[in-house]
C-alpha positions in Angstrom: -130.6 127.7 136.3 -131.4 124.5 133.7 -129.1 123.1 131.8 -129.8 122.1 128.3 -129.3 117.6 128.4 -128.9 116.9 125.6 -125.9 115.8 123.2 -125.2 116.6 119.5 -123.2 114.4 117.4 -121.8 118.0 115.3 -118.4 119.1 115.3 -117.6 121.9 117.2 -116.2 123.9 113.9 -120.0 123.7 112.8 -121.1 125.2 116.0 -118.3 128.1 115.7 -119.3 128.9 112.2 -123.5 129.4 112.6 -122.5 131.1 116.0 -120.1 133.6 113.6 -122.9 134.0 111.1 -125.5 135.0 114.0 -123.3 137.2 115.7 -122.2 139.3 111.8 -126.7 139.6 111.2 -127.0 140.7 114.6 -124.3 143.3 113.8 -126.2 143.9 110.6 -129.5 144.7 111.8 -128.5 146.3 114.7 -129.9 144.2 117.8 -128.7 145.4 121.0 -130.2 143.1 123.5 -131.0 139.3 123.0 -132.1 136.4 125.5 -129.0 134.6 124.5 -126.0 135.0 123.0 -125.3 134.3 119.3 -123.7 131.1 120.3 -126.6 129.6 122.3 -128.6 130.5 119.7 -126.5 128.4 117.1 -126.6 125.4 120.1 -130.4 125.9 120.4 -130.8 125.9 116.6 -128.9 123.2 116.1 -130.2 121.1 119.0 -133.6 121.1 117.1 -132.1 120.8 113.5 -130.3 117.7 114.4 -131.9 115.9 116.9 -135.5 116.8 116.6 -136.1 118.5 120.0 -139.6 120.2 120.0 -139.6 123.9 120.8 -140.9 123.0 124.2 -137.9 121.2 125.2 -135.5 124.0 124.0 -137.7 126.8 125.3 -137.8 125.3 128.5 -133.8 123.8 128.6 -132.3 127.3 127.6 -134.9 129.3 129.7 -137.0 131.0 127.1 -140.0 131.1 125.1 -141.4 129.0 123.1 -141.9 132.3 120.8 -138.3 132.9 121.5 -137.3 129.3 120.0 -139.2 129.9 117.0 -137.5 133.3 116.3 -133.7 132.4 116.4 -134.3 128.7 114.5 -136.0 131.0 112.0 -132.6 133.6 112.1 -130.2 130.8 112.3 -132.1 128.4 109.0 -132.3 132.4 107.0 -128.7 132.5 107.7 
């Protein structure tokens, strides 16, 4: 298993609240399976909003694709 290196200067209360507004549109639209959870989704979203990673980087640190990556920044930005 990776892990993701990298470190965020973002308070954990930020990473809480786009993790709570992931998992309410997941509940929403009625996804029942996801390659990650809703709250390393909001890490992986906010690992490339705030410190530029490519989705490359977050595909391969959090064991996706880069397809993948594109999708749930797209989710987390829409919501």
């Amino acid at each position: 298993m990776l892990l993701y290196p990298s470190s965020i200067d973002l308070s954990s209360r930020a990473l809480r609240y786009l993790t709570e507004q992931l998992a309410v549109r997941q509940r929403e639209i009625g996804t029942r399976w996801r390659r990650l959870p809703a709250s390393r989704q909001a890490l992986l979203a906010l690992a490339h909003l705030r410190c530029g990673d490519t989705y490359a980087q977050l595909a391969a640190g959090f064991g996706v694709g880069i397809a993948t990556v594109y999708r749930y920044i797209r989710e987390a930005i829409d919501v």
